[in-house]
DRENPATOR-199030 format. One record per residue (C-alpha): residue number from 1; residue in three letters; x, y, z. Coordinates in nm, 3 decimals. Last residue first. Layout:
BEGIN
@k = NUM, r = ALA, u = X, v = Y, w = Z
...
***
This chain:
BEGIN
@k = 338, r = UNK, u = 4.815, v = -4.698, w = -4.703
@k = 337, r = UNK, u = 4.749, v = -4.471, w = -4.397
@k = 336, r = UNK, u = 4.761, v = -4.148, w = -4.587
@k = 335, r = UNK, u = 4.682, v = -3.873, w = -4.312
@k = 334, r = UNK, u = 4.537, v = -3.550, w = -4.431
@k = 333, r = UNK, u = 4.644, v = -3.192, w = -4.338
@k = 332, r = UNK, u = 4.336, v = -2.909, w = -4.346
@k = 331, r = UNK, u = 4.343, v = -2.567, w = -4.445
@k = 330, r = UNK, u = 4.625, v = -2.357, w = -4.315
@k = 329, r = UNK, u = 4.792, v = -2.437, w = -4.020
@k = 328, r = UNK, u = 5.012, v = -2.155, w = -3.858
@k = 327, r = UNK, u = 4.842, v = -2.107, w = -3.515
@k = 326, r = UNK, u = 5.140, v = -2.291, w = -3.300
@k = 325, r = UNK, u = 4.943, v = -2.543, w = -3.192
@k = 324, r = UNK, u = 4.822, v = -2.650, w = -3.550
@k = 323, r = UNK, u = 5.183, v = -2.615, w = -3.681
@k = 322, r = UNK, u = 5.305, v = -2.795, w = -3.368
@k = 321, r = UNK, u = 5.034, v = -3.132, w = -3.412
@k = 320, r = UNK, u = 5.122, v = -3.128, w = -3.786
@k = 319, r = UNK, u = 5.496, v = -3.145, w = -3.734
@k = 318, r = UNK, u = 5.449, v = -3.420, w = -3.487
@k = 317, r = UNK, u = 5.214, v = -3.613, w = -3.723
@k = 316, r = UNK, u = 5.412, v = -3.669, w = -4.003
@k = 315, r = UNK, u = 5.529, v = -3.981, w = -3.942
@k = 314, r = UNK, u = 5.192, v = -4.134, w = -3.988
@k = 313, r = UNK, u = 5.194, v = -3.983, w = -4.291
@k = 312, r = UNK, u = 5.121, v = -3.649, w = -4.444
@k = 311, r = UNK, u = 4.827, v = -3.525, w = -4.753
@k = 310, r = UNK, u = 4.813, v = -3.148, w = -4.809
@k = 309, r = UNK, u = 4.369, v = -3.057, w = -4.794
@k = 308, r = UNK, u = 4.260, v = -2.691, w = -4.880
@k = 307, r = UNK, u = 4.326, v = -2.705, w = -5.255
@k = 306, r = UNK, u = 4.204, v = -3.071, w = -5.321
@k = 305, r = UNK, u = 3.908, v = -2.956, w = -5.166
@k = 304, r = UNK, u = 3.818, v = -2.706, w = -5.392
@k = 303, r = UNK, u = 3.438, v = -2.693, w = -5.431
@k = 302, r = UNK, u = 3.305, v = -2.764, w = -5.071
@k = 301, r = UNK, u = 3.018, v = -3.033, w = -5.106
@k = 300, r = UNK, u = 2.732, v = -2.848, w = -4.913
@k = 299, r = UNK, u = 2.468, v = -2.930, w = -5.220
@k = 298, r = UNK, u = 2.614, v = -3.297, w = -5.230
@k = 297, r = UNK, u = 2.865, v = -3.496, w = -5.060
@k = 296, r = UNK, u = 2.842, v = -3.295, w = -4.762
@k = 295, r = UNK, u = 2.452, v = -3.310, w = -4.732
@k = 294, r = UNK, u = 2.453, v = -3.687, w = -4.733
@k = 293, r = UNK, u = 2.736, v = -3.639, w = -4.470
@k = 292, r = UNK, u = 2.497, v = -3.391, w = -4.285
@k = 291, r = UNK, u = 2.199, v = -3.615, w = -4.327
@k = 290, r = UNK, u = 2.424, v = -3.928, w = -4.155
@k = 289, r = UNK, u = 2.562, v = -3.711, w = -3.888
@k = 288, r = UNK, u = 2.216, v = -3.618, w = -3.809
@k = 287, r = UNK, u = 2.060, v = -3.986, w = -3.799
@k = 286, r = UNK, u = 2.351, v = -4.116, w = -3.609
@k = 285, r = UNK, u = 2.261, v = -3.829, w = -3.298
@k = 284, r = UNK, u = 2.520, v = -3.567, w = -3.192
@k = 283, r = UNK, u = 2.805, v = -3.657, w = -2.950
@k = 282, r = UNK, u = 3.085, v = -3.444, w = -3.131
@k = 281, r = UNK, u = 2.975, v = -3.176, w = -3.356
@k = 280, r = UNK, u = 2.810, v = -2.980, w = -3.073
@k = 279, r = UNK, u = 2.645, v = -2.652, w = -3.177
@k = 278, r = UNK, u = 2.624, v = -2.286, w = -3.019
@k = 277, r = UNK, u = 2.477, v = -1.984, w = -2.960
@k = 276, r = UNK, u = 2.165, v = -1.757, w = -3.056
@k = 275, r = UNK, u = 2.154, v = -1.344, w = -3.083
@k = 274, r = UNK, u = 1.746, v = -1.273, w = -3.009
@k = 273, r = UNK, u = 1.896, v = -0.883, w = -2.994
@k = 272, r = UNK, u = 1.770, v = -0.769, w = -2.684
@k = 271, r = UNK, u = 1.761, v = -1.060, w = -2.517
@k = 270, r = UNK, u = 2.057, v = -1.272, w = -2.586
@k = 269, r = UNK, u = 2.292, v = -0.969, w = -2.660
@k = 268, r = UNK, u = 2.213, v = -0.830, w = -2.389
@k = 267, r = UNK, u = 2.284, v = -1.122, w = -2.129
@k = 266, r = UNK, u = 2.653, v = -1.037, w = -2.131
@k = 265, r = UNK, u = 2.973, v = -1.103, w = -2.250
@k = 264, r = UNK, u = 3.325, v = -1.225, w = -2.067
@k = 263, r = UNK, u = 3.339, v = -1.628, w = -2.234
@k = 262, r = UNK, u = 3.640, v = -1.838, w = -2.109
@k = 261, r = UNK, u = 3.741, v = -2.103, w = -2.294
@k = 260, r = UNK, u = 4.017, v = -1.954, w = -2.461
@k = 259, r = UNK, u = 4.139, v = -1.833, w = -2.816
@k = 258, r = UNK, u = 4.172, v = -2.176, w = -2.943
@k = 257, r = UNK, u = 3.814, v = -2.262, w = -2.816
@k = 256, r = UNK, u = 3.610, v = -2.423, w = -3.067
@k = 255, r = UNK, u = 3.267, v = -2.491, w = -3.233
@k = 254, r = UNK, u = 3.065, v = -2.185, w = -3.223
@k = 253, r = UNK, u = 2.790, v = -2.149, w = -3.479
@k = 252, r = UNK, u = 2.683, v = -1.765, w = -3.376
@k = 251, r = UNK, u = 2.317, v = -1.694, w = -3.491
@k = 250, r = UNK, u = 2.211, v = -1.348, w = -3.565
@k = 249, r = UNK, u = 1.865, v = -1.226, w = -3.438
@k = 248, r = UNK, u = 1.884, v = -0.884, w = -3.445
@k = 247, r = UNK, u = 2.267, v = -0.806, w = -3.574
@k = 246, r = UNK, u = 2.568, v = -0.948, w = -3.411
@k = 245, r = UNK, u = 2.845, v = -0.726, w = -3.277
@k = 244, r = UNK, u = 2.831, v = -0.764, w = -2.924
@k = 243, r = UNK, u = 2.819, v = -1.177, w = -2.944
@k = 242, r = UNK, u = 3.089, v = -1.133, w = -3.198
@k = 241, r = UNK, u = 3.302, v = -0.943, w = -2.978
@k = 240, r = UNK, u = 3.243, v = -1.203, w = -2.668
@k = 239, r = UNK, u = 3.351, v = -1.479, w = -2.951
@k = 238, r = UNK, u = 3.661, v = -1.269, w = -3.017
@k = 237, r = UNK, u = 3.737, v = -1.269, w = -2.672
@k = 236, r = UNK, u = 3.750, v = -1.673, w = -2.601
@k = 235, r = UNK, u = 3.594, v = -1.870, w = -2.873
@k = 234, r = UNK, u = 3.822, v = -1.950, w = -3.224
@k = 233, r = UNK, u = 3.597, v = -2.235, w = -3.388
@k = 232, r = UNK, u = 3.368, v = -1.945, w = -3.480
@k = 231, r = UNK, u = 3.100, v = -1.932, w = -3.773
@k = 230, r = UNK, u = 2.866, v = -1.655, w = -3.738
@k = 229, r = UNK, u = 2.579, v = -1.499, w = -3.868
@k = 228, r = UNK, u = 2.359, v = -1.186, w = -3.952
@k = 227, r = UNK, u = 2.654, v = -0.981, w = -3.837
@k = 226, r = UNK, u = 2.711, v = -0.588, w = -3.786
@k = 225, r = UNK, u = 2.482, v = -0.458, w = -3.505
@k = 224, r = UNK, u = 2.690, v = -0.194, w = -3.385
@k = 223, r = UNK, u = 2.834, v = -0.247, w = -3.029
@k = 222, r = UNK, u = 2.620, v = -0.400, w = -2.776
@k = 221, r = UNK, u = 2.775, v = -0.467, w = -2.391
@k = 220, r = UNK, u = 2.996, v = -0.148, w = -2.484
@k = 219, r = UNK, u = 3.383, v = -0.287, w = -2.470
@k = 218, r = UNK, u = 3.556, v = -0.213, w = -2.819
@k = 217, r = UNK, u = 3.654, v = -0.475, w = -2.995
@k = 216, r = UNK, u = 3.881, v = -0.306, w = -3.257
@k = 215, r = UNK, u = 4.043, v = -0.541, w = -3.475
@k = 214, r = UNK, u = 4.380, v = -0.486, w = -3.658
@k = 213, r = UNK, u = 4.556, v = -0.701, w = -3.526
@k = 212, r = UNK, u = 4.296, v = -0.970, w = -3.607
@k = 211, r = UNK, u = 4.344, v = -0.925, w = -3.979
@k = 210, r = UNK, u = 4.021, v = -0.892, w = -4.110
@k = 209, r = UNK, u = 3.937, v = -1.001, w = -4.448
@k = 208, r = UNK, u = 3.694, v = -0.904, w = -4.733
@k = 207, r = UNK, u = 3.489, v = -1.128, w = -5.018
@k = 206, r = UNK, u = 3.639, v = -1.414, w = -4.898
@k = 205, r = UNK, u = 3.574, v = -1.706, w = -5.163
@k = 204, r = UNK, u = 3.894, v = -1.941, w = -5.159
@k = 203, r = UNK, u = 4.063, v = -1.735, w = -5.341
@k = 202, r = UNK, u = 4.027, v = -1.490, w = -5.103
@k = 201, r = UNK, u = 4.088, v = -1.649, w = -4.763
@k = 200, r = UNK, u = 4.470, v = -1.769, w = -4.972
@k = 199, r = UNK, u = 4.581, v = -1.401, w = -5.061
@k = 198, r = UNK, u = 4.504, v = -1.277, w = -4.721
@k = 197, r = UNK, u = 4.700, v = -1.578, w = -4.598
@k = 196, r = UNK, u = 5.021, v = -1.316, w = -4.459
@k = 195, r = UNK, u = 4.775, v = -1.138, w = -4.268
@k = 194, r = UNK, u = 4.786, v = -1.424, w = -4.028
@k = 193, r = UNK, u = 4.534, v = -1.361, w = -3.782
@k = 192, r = UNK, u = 4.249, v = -1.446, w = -3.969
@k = 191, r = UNK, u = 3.905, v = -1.296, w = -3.986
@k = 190, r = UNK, u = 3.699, v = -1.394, w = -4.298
@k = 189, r = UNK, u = 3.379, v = -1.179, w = -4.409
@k = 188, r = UNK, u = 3.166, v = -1.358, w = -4.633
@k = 187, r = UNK, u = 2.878, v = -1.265, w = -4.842
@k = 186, r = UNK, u = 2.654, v = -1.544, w = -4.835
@k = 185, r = UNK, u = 2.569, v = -1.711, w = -5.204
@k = 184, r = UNK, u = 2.543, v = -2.085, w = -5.089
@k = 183, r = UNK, u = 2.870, v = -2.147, w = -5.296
@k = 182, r = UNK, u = 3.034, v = -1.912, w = -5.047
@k = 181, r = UNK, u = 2.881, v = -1.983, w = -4.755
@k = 180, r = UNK, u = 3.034, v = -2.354, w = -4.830
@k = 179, r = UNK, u = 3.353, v = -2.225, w = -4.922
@k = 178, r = UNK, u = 3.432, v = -2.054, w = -4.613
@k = 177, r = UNK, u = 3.302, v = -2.276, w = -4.397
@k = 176, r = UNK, u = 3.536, v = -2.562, w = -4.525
@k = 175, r = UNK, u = 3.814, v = -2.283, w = -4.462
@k = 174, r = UNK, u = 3.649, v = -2.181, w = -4.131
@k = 173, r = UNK, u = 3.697, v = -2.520, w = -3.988
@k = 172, r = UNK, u = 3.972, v = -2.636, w = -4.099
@k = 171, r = UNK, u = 4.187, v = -2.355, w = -4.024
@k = 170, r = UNK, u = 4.247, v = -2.059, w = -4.239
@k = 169, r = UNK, u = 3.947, v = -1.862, w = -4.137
@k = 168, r = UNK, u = 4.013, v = -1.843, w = -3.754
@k = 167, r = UNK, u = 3.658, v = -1.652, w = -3.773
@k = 166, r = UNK, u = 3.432, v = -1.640, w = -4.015
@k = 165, r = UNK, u = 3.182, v = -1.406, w = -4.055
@k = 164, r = UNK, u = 2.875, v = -1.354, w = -4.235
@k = 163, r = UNK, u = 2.717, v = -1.020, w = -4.416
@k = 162, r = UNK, u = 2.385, v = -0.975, w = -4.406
@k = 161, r = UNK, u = 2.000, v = -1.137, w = -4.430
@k = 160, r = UNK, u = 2.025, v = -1.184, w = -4.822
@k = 159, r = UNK, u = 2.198, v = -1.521, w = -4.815
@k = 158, r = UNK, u = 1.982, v = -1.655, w = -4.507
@k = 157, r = UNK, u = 1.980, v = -1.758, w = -4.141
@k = 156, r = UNK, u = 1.696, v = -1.817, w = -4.020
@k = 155, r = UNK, u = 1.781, v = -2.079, w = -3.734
@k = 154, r = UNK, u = 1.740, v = -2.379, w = -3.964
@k = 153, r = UNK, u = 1.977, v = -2.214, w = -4.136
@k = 152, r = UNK, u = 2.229, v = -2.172, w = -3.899
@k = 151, r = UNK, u = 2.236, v = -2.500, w = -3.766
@k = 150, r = UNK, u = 2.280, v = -2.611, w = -4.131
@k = 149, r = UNK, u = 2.567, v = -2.327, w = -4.192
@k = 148, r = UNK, u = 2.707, v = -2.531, w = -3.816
@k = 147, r = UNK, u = 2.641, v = -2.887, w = -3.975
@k = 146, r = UNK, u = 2.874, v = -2.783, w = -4.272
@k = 145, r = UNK, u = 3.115, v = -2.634, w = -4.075
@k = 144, r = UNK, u = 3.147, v = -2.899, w = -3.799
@k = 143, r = UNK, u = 3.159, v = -3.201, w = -4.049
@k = 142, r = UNK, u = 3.429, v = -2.978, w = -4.226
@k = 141, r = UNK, u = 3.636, v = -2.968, w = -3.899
@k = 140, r = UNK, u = 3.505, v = -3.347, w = -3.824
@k = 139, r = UNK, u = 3.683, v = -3.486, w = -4.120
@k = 138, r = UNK, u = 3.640, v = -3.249, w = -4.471
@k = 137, r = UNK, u = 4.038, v = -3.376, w = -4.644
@k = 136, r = UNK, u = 3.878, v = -3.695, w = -4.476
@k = 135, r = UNK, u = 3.567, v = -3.776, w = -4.680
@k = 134, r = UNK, u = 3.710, v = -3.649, w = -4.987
@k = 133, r = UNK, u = 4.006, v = -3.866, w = -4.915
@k = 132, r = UNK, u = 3.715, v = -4.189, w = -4.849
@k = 131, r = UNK, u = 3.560, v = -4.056, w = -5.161
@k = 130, r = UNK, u = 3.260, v = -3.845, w = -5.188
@k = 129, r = UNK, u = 3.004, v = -3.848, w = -5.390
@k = 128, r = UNK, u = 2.857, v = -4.168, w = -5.302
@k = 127, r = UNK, u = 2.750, v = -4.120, w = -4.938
@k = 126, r = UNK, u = 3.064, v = -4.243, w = -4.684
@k = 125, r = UNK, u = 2.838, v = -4.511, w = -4.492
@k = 124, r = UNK, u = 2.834, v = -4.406, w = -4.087
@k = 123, r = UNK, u = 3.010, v = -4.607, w = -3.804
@k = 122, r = UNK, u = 2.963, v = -4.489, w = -3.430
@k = 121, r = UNK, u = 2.675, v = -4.708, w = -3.371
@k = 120, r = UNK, u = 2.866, v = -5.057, w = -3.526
@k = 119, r = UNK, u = 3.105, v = -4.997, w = -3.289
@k = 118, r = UNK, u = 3.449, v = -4.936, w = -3.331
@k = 117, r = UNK, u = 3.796, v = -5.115, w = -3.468
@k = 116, r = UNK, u = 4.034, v = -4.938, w = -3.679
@k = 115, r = UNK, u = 4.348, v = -5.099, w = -3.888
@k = 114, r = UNK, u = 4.598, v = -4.881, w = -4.046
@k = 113, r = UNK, u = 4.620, v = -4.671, w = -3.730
@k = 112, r = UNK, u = 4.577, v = -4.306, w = -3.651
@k = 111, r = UNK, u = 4.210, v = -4.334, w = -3.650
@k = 110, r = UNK, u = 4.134, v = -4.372, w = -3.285
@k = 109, r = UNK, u = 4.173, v = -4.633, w = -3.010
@k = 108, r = UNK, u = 3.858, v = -4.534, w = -2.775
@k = 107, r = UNK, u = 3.895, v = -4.307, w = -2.476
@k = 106, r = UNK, u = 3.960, v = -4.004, w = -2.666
@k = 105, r = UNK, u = 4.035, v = -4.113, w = -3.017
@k = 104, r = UNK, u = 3.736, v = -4.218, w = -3.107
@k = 103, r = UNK, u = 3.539, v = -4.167, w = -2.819
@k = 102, r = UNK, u = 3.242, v = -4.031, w = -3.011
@k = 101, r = UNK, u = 3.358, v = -3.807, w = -3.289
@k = 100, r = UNK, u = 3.443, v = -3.918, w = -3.686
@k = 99, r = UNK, u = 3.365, v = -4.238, w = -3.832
@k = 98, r = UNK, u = 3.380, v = -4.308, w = -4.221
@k = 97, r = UNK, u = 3.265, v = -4.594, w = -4.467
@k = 96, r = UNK, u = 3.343, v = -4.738, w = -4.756
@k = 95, r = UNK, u = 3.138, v = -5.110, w = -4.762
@k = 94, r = UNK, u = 3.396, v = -5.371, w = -4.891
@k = 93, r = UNK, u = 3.308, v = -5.609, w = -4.609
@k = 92, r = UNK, u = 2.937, v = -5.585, w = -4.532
@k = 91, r = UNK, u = 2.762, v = -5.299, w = -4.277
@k = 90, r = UNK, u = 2.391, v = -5.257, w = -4.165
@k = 89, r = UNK, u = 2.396, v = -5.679, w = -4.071
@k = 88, r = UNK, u = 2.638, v = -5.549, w = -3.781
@k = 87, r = UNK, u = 2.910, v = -5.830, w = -3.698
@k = 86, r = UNK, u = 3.117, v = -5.675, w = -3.927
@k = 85, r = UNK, u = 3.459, v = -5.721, w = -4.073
@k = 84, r = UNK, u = 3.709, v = -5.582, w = -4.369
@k = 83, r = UNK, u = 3.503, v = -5.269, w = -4.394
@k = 82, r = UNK, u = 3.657, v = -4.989, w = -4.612
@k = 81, r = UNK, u = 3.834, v = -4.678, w = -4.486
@k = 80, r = UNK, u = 3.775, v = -4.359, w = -4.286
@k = 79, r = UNK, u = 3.911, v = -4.250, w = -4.004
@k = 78, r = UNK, u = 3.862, v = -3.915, w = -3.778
@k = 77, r = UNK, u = 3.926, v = -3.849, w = -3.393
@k = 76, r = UNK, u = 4.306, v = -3.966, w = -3.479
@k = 75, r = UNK, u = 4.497, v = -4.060, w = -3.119
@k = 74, r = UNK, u = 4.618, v = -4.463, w = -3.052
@k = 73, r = UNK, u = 4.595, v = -4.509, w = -2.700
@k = 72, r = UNK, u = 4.824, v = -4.597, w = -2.417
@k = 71, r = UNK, u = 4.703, v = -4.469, w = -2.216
@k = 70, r = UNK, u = 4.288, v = -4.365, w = -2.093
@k = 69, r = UNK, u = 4.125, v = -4.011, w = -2.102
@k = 68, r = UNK, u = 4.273, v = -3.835, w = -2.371
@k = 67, r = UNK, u = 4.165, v = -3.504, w = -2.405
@k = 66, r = UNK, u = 4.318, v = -3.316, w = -2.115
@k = 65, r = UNK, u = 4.465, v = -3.034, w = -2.345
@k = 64, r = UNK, u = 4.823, v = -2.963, w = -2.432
@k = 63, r = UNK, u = 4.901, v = -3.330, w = -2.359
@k = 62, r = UNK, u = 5.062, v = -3.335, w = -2.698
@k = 61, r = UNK, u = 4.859, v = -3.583, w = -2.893
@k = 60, r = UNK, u = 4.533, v = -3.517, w = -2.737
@k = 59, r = UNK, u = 4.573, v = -3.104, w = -2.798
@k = 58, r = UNK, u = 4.732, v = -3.158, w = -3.155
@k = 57, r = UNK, u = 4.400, v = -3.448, w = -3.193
@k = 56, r = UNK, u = 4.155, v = -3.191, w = -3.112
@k = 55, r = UNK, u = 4.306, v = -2.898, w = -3.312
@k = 54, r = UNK, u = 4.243, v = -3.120, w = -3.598
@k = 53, r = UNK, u = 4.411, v = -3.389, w = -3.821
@k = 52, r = UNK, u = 4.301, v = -3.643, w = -4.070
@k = 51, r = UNK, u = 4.252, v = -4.009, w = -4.117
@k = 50, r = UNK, u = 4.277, v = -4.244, w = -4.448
@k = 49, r = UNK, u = 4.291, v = -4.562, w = -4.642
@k = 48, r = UNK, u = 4.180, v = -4.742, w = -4.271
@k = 47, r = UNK, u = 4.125, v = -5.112, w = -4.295
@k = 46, r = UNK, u = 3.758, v = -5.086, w = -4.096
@k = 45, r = UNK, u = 3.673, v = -5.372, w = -3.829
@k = 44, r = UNK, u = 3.301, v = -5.316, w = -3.716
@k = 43, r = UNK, u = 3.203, v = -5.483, w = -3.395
@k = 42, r = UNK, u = 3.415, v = -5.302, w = -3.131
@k = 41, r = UNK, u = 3.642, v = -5.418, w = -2.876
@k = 40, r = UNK, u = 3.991, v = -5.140, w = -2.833
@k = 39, r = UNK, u = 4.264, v = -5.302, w = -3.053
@k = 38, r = UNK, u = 4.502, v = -5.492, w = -2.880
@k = 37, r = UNK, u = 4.395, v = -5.800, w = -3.040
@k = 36, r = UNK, u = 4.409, v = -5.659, w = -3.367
@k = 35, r = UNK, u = 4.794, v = -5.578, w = -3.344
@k = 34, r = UNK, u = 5.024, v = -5.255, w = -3.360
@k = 33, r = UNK, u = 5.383, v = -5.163, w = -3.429
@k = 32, r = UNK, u = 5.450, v = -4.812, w = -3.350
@k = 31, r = UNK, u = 5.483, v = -4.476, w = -3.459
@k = 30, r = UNK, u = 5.464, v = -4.226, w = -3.150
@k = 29, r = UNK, u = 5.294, v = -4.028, w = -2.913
@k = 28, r = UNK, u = 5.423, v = -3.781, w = -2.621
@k = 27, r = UNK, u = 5.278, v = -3.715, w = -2.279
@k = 26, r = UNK, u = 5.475, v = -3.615, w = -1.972
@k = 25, r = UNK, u = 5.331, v = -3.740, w = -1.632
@k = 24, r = UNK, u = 5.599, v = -3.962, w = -1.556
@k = 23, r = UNK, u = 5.544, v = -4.133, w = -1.841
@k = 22, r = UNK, u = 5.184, v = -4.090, w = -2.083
@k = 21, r = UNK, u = 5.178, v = -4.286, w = -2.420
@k = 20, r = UNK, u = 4.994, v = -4.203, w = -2.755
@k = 19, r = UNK, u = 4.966, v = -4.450, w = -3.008
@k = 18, r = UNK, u = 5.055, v = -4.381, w = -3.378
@k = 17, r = UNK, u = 5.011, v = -4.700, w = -3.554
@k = 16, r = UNK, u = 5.142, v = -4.943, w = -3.803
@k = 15, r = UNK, u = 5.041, v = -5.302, w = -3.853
@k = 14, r = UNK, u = 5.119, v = -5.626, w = -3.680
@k = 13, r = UNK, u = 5.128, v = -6.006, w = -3.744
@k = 12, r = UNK, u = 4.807, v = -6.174, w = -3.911
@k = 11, r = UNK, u = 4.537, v = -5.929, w = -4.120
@k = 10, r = UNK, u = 4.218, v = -6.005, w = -4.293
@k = 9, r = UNK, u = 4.035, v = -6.142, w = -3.936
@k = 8, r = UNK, u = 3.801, v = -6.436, w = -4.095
@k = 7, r = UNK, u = 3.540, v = -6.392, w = -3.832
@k = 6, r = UNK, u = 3.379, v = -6.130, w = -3.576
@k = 5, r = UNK, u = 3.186, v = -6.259, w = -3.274
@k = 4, r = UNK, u = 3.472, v = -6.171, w = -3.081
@k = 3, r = UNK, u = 3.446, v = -5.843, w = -3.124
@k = 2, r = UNK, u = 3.097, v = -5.864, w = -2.889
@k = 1, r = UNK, u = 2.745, v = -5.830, w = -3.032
***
């Protein structure tokens, strides 16, 4: 069903956004005044309580990466909120719900807005559990955790295999990751490159850290067989040392590419040592996002969320975007859109 078929709109006049604009080739966002009607069509209408922010949305925002594929558009890959509208019989006004990936936020007006309009398909019910902030301090970086230890699992992967790593441990990712291998009983290795958050990886459940400075790669196609898995949002190099440095059949849950997109390995680790690659957090099936949010708010729930997550607003967002850029985030920032 179209937008249109949607009735008893809760809001007249405008509401603030963060839209992202492109001029002259240079692209910046900013806080502006929004309305319904120029809201991207959708059949669900969500008033947004809350959003958060990944390397995906500093990379949109900035024009670092080609994300965005259509301006003006308001950024935020995450939301979550309550439904004011539906023209889906699944949803009724005053269900909480959450939508993270698709086009949201890429081609589709995101999450950085008070009000949020998407398709019914995109929308999944936050599982009780979890509150919309709960829902949010995880977003799609603790989505992509939690569905990578599933990935994992299903894979082989367990507690008494070996040691796990996690790589740029102080983002959003490996943070979330952190704690669930933790609670899960996996010995966890954390590899940061800010020495100064040794402290921080600990507490959180580390039982050792590497500081990436002091990491010798080495360059044999297989170097000793170290790691029964792998959680990397970080890609580039220290994805080709992982793939070196993974024990018989070790599964890597790569997510990212901070450290480059580029990927210098080769075939031996595949067939020699069964090593297995990669997940995709961002076009995978309702049903799955559904389990892993069910799985989220229950045996996967990270313990300390409240520790990992500092709430900004809408304002905010600049200073968020350069402290993700710039490597020095450290858990995950949360957007209050109330």
């Amino acid at each position: 069903m179209e937008s249109d078929q949607i009735r008893d709109r809760p809001v007249t006049g405008s509401f603030k956004a963060f839209r992202v604009f492109e001029d002259g080739g240079a692209i910046a966002g900013r806080v502006v005044d929004a309305t319904l009607e120029e809201l991207s069509r959708g059949t669900v209408l969500i008033r947004a309580a809350w959003s958060s922010v990944n390397y995906k949305d500093a990379l949109a925002a900035t024009g670092a990466g080609k994300i965005i594929r259509r301006f003006p558009l308001i950024g935020g890959i995450d939301v979550a909120g309550t439904v004011v509208e539906s023209a889906d019989a699944e949803f009724n006004v005053g269900d909480p719900v959450l939508v993270t990936g698709y086009d949201l936020g890429v081609a589709h007006d995101g999450g950085y807005a008070q009000y949020v309009r998407v398709p019914s398909e995109w929308v999944v019910p936050i599982p009780a559990g979890l509150s919309p902030f709960d829902a949010m301090a995880i977003g799609t970086a603790g989505f992509t955790a939690a569905l990578s230890v599933i990935e994992m699992e299903r894979n082989g992967l367990a507690p008494g295999a070996g040691p796990v790593i996690v790589t740029g441990a102080t983002g959003g990712v490996g943070s979330v990751a952190i704690e669930i291998l933790v609670a899960r009983g996996y010995q966890i290795t954390a590899l940061t490159g800010k020495e100064s958050e040794t402290a921080y990886l600990r507490a959180i459940g580390a039982s050792d850290v590497i500081v990436r400075s002091t990491l010798t790669m080495g360059t044999r196609p297989l170097e000793k067989a170290t790691w029964a898995g792998a959680v990397d949002p970080v890609g580039g190099d220290v994805l080709a040392w992982l793939t070196r440095t993974m024990a018989h059949g070790g599964c890597i849950a790569n997510s990212g590419l901070t450290a480059g997109i580029e990927l210098k390995t080769t075939v031996m680790p595949f067939i020699l040592r069964g090593v297995k690659l990669g997940i995709d957090s961002v076009m995978c099936s309702k049903s799955t996002r559904a389990e892993v949010w069910r799985r989220l708010a229950n045996d996967l729930k990270p313990a300390h969320l409240a520790a990992i997550a500092r709430t900004i607003r809408l304002q905010d967002l600049g200073e968020a975007f350069a402290t993700l850029l710039n490597g020095r985030s450290r858990g995950r920032f949360v957007v209050d859109l109330s």
